[in-house]
PDB file of N, CA, C and O in Angstrom, chain B, residues numbered from 101:
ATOM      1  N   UNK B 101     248.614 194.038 219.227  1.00  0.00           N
ATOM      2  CA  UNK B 101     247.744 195.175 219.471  1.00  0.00           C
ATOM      3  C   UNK B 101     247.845 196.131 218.289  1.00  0.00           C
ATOM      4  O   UNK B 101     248.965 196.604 218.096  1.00  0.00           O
ATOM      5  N   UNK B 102     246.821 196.509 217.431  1.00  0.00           N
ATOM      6  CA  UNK B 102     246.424 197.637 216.755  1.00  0.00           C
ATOM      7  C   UNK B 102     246.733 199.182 217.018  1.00  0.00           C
ATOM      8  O   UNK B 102     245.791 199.696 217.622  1.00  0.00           O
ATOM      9  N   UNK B 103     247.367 199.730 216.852  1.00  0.00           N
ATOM     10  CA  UNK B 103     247.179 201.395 216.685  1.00  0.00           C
ATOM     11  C   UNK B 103     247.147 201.873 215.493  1.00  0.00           C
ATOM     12  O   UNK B 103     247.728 201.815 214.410  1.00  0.00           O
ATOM     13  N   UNK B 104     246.025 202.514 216.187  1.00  0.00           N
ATOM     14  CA  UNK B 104     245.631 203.438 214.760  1.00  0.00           C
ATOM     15  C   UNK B 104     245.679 204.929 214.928  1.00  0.00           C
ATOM     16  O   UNK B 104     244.865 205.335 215.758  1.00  0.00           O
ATOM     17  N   UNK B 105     246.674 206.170 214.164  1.00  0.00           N
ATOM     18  CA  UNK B 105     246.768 207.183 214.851  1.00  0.00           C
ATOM     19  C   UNK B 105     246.013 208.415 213.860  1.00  0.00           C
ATOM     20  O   UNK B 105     246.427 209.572 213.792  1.00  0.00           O
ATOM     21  N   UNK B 106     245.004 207.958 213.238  1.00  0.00           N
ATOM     22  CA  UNK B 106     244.463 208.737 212.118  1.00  0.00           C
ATOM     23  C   UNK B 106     242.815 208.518 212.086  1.00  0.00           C
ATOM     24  O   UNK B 106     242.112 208.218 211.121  1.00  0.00           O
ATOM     25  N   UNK B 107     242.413 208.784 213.551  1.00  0.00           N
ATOM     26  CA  UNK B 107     240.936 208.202 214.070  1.00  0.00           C
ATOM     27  C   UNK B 107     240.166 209.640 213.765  1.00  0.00           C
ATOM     28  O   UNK B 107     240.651 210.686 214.196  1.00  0.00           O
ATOM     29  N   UNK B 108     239.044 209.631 213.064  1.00  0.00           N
ATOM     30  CA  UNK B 108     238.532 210.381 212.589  1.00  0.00           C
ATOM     31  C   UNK B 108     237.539 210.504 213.568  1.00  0.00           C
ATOM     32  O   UNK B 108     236.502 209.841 213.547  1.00  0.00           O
ATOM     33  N   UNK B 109     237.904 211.578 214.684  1.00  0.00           N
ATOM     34  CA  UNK B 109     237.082 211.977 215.481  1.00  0.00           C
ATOM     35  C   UNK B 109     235.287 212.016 215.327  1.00  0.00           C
ATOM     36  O   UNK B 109     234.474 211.228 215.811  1.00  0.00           O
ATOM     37  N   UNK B 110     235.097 212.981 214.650  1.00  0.00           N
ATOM     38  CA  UNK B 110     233.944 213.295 214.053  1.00  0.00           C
ATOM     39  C   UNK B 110     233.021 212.034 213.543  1.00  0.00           C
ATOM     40  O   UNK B 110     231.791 211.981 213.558  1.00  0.00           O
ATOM     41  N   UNK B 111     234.066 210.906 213.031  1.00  0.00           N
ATOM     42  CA  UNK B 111     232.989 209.964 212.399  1.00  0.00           C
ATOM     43  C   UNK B 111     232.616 208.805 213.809  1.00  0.00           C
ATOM     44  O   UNK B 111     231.622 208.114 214.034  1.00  0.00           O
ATOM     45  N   UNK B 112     233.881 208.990 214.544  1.00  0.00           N
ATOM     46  CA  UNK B 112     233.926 208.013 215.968  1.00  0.00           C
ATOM     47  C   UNK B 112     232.711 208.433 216.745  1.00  0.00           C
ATOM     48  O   UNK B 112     231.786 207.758 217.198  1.00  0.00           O
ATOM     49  N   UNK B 113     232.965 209.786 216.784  1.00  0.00           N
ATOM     50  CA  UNK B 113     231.400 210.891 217.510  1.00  0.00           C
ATOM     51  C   UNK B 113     230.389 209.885 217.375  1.00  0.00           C
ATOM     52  O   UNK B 113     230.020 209.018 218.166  1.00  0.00           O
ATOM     53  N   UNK B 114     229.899 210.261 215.855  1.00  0.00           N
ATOM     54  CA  UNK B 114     229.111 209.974 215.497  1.00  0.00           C
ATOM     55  C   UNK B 114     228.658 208.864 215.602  1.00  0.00           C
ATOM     56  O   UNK B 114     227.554 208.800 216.143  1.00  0.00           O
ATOM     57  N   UNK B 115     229.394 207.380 215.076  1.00  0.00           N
ATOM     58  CA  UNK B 115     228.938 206.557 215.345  1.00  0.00           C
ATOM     59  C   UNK B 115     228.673 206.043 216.842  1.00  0.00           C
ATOM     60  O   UNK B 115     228.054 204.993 217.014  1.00  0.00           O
ATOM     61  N   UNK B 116     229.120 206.749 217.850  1.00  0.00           N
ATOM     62  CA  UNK B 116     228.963 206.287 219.285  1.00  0.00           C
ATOM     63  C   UNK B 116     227.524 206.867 219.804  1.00  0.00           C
ATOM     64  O   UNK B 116     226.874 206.502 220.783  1.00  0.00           O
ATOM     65  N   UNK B 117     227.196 207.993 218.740  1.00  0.00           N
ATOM     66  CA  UNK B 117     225.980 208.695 219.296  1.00  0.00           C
ATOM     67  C   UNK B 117     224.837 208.559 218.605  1.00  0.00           C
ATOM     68  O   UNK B 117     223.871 209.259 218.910  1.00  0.00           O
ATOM     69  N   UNK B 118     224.779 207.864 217.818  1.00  0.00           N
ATOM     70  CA  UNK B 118     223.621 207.485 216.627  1.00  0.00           C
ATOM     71  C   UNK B 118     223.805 205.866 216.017  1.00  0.00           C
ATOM     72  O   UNK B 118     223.147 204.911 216.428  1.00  0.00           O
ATOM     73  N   UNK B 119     224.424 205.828 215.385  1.00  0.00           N
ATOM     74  CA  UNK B 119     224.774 204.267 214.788  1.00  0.00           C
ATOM     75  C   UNK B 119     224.443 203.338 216.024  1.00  0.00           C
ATOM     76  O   UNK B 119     223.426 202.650 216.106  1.00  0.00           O
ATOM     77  N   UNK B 120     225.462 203.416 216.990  1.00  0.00           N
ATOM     78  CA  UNK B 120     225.294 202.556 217.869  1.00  0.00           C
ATOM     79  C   UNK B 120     223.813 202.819 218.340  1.00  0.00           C
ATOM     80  O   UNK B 120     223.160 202.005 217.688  1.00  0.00           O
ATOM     81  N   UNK B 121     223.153 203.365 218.946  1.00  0.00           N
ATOM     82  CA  UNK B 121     221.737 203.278 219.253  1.00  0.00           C
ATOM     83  C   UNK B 121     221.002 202.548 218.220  1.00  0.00           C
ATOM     84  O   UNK B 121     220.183 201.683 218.531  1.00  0.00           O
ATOM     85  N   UNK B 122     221.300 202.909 216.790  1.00  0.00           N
ATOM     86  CA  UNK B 122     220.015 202.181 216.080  1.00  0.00           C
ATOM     87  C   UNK B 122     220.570 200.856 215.966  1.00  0.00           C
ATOM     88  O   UNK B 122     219.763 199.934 215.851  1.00  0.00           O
ATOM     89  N   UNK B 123     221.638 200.630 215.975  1.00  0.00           N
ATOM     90  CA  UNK B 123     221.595 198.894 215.518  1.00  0.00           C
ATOM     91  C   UNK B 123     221.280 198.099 217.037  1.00  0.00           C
ATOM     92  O   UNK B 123     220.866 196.940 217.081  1.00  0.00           O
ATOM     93  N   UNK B 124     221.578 199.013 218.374  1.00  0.00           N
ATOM     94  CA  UNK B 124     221.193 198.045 218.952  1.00  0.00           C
ATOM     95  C   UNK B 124     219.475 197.528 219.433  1.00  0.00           C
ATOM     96  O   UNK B 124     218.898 196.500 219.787  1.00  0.00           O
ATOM     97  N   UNK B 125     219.168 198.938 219.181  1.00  0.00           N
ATOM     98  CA  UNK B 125     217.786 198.849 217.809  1.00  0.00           C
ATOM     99  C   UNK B 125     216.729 197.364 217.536  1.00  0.00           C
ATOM    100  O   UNK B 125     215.782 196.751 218.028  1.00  0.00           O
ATOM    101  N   UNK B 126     217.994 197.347 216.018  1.00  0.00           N
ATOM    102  CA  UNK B 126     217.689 196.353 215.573  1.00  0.00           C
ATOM    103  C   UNK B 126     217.992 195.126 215.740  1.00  0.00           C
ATOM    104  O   UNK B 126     217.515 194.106 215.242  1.00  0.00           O
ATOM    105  N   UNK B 127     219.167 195.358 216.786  1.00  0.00           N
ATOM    106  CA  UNK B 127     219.285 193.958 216.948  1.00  0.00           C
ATOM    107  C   UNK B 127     218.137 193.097 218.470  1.00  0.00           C
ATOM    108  O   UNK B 127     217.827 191.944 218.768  1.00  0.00           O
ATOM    109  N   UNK B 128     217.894 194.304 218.961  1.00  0.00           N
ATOM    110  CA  UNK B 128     216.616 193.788 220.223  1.00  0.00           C
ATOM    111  C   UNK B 128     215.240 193.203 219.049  1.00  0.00           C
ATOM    112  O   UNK B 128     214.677 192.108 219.054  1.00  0.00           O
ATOM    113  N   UNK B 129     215.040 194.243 218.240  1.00  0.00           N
ATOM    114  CA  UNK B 129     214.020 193.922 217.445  1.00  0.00           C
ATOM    115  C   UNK B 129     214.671 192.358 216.639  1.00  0.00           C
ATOM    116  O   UNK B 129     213.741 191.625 216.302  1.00  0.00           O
ATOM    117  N   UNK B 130     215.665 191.959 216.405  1.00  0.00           N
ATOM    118  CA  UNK B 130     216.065 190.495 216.093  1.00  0.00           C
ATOM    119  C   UNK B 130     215.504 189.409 216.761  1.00  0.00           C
ATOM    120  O   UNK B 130     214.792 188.447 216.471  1.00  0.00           O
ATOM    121  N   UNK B 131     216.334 190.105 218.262  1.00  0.00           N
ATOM    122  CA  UNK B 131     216.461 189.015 219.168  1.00  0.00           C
ATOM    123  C   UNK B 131     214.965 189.059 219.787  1.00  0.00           C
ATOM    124  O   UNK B 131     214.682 188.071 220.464  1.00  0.00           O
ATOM    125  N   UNK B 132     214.270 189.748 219.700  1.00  0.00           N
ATOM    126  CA  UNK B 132     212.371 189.560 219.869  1.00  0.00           C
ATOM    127  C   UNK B 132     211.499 188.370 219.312  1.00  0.00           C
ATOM    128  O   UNK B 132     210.672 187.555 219.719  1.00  0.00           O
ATOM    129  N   UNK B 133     212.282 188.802 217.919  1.00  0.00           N
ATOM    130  CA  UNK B 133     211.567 187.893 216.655  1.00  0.00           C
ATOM    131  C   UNK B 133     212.296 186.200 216.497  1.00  0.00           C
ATOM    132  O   UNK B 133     211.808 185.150 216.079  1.00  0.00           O
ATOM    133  N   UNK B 134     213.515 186.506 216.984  1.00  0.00           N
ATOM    134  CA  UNK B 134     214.084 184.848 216.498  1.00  0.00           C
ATOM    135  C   UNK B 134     214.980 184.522 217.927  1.00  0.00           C
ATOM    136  O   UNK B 134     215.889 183.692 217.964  1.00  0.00           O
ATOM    137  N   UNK B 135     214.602 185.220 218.910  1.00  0.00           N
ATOM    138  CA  UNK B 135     215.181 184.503 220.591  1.00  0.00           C
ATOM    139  C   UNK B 135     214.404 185.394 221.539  1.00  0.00           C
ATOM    140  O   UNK B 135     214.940 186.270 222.217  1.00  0.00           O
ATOM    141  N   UNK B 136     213.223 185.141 221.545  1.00  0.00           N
ATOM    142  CA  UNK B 136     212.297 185.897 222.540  1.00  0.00           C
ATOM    143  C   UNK B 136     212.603 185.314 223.923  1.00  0.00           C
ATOM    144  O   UNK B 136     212.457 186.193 224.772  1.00  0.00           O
ATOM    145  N   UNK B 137     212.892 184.404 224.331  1.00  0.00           N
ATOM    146  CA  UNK B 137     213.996 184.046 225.819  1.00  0.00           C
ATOM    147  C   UNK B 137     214.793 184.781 226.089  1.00  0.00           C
ATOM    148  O   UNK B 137     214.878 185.356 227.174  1.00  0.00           O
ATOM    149  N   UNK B 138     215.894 184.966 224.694  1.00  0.00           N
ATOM    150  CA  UNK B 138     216.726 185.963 225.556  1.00  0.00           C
ATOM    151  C   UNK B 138     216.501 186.741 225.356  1.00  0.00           C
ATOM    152  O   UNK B 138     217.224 187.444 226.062  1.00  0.00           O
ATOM    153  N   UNK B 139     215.588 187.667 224.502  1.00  0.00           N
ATOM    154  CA  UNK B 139     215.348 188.877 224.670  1.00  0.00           C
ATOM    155  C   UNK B 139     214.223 189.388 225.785  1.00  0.00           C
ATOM    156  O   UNK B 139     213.920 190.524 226.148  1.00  0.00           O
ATOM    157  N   UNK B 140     214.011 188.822 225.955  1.00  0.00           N
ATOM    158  CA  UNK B 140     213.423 188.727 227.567  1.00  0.00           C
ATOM    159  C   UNK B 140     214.138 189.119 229.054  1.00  0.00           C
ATOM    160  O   UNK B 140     213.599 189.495 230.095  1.00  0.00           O
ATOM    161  N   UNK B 141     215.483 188.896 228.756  1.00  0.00           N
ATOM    162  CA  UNK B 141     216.213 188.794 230.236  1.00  0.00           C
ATOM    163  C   UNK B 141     216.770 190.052 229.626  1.00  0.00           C
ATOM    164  O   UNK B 141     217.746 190.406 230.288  1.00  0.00           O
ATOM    165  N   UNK B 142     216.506 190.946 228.518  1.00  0.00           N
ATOM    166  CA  UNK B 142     217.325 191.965 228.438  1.00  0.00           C
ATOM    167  C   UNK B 142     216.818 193.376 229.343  1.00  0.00           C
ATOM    168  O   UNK B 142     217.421 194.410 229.629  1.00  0.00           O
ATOM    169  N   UNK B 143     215.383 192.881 229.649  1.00  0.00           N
ATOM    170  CA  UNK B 143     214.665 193.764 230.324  1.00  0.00           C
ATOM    171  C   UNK B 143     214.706 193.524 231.975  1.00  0.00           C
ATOM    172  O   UNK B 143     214.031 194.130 232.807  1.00  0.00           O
ATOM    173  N   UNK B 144     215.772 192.377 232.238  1.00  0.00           N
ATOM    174  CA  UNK B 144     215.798 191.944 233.842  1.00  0.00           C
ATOM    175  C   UNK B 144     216.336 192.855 234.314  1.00  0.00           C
ATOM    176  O   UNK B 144     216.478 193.824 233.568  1.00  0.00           O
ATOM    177  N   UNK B 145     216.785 192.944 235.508  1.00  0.00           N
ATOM    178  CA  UNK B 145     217.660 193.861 236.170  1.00  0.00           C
ATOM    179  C   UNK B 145     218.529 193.114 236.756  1.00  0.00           C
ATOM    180  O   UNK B 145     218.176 192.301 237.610  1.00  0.00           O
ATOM    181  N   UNK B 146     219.999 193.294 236.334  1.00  0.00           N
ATOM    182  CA  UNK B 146     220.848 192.407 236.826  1.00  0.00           C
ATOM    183  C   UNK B 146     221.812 192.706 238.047  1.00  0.00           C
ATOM    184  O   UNK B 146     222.579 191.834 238.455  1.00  0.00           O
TER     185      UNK B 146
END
């Protein structure tokens, strides 16, 4: 197990509140273009 005790709050913020939204973004816009099956069931309700 990893510890890391020098986690840069501010950049963790950030990427949880922006980064992560756009790549998952781009990765629906991926999975549209080159696995339209499964990007299909991403809109199911499970």
């Amino acid at each position: 197990m990893h510890t890391h005790f020098d986690v840069d709050w501010s950049v963790a913020w950030r990427i949880a509140t922006t980064a992560l939204r756009e790549l998952q973004e781009q990765l629906t816009t991926l999975l549209k273009a080159e696995f339209p099956l499964v990007a299909s069931q991403l809109d199911q309700p499970h």
